[in-house]
C-alpha positions as CSV (number, residue, x, y, z in Angstrom):
1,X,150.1,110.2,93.5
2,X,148.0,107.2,93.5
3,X,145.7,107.7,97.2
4,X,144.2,105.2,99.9
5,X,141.3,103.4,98.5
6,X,138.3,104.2,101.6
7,X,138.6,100.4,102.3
8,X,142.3,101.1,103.3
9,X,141.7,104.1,105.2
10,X,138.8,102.5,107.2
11,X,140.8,100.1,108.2
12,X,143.9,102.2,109.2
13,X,141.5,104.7,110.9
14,X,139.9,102.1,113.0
15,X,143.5,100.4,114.1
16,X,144.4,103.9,115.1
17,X,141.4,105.1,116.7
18,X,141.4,101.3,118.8
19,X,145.6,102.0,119.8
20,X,144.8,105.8,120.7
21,X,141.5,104.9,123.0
22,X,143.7,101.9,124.2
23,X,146.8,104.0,125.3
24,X,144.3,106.8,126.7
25,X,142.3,104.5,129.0
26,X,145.3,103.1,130.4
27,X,146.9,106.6,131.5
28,X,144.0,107.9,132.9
29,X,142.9,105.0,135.0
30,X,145.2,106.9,137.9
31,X,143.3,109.2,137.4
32,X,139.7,107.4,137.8
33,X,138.7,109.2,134.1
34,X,138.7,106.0,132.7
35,X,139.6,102.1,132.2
36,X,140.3,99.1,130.5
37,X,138.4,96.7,132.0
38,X,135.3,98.5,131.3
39,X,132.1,97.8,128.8
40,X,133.0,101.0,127.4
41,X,136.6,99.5,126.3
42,X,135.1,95.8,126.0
43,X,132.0,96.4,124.2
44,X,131.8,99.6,123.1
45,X,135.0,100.4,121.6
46,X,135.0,97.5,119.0
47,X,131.5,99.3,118.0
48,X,133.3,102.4,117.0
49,X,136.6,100.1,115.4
50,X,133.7,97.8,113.3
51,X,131.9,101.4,112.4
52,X,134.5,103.3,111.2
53,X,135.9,100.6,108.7
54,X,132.3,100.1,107.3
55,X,131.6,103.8,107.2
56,X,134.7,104.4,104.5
57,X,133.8,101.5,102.4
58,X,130.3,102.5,102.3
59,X,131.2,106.3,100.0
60,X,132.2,103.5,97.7
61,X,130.4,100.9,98.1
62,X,127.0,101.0,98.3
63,X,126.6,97.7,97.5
64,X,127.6,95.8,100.4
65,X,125.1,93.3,102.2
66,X,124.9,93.5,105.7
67,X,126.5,90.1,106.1
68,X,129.6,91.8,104.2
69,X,129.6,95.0,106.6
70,X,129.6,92.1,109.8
71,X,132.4,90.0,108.4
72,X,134.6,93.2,107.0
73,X,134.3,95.1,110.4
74,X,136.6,92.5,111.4
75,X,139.9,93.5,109.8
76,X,140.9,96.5,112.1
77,X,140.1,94.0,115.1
78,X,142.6,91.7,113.5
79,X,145.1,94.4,113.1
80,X,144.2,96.5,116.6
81,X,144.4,93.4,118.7
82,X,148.1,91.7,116.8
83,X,149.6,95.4,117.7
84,X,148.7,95.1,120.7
85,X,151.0,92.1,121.2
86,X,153.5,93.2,119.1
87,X,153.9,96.1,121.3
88,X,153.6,94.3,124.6
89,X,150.2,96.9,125.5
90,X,148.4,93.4,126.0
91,X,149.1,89.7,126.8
92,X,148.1,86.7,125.0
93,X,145.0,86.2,127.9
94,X,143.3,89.2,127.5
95,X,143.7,88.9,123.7
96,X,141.9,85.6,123.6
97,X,139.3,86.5,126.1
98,X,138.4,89.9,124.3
99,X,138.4,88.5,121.0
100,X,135.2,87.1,120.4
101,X,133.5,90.0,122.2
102,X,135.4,92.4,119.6
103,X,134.5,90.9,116.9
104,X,130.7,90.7,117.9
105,X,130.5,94.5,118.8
106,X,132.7,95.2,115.7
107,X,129.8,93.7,113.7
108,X,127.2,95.3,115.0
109,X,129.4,98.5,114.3
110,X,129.9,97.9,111.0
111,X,126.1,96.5,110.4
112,X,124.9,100.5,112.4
113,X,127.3,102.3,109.9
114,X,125.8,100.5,106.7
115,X,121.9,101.1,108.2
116,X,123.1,104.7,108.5
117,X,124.8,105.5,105.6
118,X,121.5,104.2,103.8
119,X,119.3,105.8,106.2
120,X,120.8,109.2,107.1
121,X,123.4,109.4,104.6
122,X,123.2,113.1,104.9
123,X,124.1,113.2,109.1
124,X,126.7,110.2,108.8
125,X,129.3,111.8,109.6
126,X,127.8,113.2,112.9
127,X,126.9,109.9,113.6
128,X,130.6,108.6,113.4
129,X,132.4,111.3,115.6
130,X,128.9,110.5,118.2
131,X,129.8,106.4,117.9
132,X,133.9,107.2,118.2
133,X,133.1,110.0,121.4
134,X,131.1,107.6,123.2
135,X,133.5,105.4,125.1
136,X,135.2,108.3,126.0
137,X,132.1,110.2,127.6
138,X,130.6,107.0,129.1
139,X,134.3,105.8,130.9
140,X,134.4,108.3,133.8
141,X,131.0,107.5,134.6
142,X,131.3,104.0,134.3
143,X,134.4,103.9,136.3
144,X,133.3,106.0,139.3
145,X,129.9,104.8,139.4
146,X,129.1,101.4,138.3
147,X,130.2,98.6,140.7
148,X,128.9,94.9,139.0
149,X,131.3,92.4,141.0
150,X,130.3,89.3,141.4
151,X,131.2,85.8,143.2
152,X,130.4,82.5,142.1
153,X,131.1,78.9,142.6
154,X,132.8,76.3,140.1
155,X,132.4,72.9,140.6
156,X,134.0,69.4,138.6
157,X,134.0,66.0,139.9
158,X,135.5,62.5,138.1
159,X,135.3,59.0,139.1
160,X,138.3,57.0,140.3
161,X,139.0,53.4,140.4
162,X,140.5,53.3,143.7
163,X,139.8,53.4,147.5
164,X,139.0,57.1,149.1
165,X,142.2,56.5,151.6
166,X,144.3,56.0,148.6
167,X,142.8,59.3,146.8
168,X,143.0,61.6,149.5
169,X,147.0,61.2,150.0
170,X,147.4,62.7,146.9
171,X,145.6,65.7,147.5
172,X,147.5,67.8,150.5
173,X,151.1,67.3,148.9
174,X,151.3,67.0,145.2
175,X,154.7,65.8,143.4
176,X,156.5,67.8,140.7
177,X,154.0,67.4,138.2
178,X,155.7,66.0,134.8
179,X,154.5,67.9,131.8
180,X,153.2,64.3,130.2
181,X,151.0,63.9,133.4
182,X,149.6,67.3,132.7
183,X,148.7,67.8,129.0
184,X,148.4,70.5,126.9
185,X,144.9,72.1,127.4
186,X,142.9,75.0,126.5
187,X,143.9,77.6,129.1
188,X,147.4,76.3,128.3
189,X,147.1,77.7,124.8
190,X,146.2,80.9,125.6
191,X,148.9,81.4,127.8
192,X,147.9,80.4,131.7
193,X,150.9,78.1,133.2
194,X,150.5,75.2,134.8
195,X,150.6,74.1,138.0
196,X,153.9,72.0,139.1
197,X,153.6,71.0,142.9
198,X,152.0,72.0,146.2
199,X,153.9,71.1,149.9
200,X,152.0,71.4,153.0
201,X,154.0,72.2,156.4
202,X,152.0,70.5,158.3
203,X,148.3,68.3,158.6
204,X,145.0,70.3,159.6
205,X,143.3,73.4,160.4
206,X,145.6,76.1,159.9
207,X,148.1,74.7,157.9
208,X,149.2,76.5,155.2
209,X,149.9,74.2,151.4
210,X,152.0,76.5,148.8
211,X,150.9,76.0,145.3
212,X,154.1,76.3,142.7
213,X,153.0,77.5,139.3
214,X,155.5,77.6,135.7
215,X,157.0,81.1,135.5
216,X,157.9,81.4,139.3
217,X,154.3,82.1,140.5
218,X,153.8,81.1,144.2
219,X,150.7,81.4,146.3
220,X,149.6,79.9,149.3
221,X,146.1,78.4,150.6
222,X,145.0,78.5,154.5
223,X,143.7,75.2,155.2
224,X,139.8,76.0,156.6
225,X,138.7,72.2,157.1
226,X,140.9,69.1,157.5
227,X,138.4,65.9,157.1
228,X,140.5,62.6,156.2
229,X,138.8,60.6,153.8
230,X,136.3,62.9,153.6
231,X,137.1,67.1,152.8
232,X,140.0,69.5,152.3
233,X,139.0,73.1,151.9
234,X,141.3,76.0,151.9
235,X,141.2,79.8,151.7
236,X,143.9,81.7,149.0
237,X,146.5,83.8,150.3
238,X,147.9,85.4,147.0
239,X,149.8,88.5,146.9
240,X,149.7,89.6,144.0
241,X,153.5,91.9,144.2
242,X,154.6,88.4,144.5
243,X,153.3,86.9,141.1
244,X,155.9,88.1,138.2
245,X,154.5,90.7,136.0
246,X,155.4,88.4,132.8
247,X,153.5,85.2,134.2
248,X,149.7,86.4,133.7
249,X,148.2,89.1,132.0
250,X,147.7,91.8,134.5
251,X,143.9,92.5,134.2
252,X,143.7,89.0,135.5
253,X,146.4,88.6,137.3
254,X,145.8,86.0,140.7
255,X,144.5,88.2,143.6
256,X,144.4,91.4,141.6
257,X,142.1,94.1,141.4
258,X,139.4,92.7,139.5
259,X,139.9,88.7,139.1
260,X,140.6,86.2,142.7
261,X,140.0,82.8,143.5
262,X,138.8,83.1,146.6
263,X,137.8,79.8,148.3
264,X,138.8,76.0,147.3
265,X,138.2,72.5,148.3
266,X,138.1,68.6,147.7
267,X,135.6,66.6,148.8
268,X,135.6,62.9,148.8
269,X,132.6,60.6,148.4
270,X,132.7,56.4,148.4
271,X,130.8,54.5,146.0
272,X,128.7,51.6,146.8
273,X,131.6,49.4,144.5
274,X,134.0,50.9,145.9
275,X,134.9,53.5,143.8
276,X,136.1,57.5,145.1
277,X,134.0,60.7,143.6
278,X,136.5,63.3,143.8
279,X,135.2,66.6,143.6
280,X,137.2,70.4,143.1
281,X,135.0,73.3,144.1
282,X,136.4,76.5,143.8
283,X,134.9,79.8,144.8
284,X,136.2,83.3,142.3
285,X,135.3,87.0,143.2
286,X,135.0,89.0,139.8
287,X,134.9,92.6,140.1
288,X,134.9,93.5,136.5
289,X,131.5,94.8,134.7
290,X,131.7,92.3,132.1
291,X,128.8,90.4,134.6
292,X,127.5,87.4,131.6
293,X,130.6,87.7,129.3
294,X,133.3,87.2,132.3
295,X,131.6,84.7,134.2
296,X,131.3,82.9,131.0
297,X,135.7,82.9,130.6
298,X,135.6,82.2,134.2
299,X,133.5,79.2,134.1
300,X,135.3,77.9,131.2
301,X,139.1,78.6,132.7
302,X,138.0,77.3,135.7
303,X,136.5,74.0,134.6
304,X,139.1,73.4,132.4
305,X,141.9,73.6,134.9
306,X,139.7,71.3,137.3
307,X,139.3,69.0,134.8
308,X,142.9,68.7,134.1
309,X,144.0,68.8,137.7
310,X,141.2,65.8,138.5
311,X,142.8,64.0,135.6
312,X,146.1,64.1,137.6
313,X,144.7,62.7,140.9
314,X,142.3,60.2,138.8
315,X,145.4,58.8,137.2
316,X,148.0,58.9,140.3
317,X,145.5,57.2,142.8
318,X,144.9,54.8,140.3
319,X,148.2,53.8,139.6
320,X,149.2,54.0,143.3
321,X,146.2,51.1,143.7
């Protein structure tokens, strides 16, 4: 009977050992042992994945360049990450924004396992049950005692050809929004819907615009300032039982545990030719440790959506001229 090449078996041991850590985490978060949304999941996990699949290879091949153990360490990422969408443990957001932090740690994995296998050949395979047991010892602690949440502001502005009357009515109630006026964009791709309209019951302080979203998601934002011609700001009111489980990902669902827009706002600003600056400011409150890495997706979800919302008022207020 013809056996598994080590290749093979790295690979299958890593997608295994990725699924079983996966599944594990996500039980024992009631239980405050461990967690997802965690650099021991994020980060270190993928170290683990990346050094199992290069530790196999290497009883056979001791040939391999480190550029070969970085690029190789991949493959049980691949795998890990298209079972996890095939069984419905993660959506197509979380997937996107952990992917190019798993493949980073998996390299660096798969690079350790090569440098030890040349190295220490003789205590490798201590070394791989120490890299594999890791996340597992490091979760609890990380859970119940690291707190690195974070708020920060993101900010867009475009320039419209048209008066700053004619540019603020089309900020407080926006029209069904067709799906031509609203292109395909990045955060579309990866599976964030799109925004369709937003009523407001009435004008001013207090009042109270409801933002409609693709796949029934609703939330509300508490109008803070009411400037005509001049500022809108609101505050978010999402409850998060009211947004469908199926619309977002639920490690960043709106008003969740650890992702929330928090504040928002337009402000207005005439040109000396006449022209309207229109600029969308919102504030986000991230209470995830991914501190660099998250603010990074953020800033980048964030703009983009800005960007394709100012789009949409550049081009209604200047066809409204």
């Amino acid at each position: 009977m013809r056996t598994l090449s080590p290749k093979y078996i790295g690979i299958i041991l890593g997608v295994l050992y990725g699924i079983s850590i996966r599944v594990f985490l996500e039980f024992s978060d009631a239980f405050n042992f461990g967690s997802l949304v965690t650099i021991s999941f994020m980060f270190l996990v993928p170290i683990a994945i990346g050094y199992i699949r290069i530790y196999f290879e290497c009883k056979l091949n001791k040939s391999m360049s480190y550029k070969q153990m970085a690029v190789k360490a991949w493959q049980p990422i691949f795998v890990f990450l298209l079972v996890s969408i095939v069984t419905l443990l993660e959506g197509s957001i979380c997937v996107a924004m952990a992917l190019p932090a798993f493949m980073l740690f998996a390299s660096i994995g798969g690079v350790l396992a090569g440098f030890v296998h040349r190295k220490l050949e003789k205590e490798s395979k201590k070394v791989v049950m120490s890299v594999a047991l890791i996340p597992l010892i490091l979760s609890p602690l990380e859970v119940n005692f690291l707190k690195l949440s974070q708020t920060y502001e993101v900010k867009n502005s475009v320039v419209i050809n048209a008066p700053i009357d004619v540019v603020w009515r089309q900020l407080a109630n926006v029209s069904y929004i067709a799906e031509r006026e609203f292109p395909m964009s990045f955060s579309q791709l990866i599976g964030i819907p799109r925004p369709l309209q937003a009523d407001m019951n009435a004008q001013g302080v207090g009042a109270v615009r409801t933002s409609k979203w693709q796949k029934n998601i609703v939330f509300k934002e508490v109008i803070t300032d009411w400037q005509p011609n001049k500022q809108m700001l609101y505050q978010f009111d999402i409850d998060p039982d009211l947004i469908p489980d199926n619309a977002l990902d639920k490690h960043v669902k709106l008003g969740g545990e650890y992702f929330s827009p928090l504040y928002g706002g337009y402000y207005l600003a005439e040109t000396a030719n006449g022209q309207t600056v229109l600029t969308l400011k919102t504030t986000v409150e991230d209470n995830t440790n991914f501190t660099i890495y998250s603010r990074l997706w953020g800033e980048v979800i964030f703009q983009d959506f800005h960007n394709s919302l100012l789009k949409l008022m550049k081009s209604r207020a200047e066809k409204a001229v």
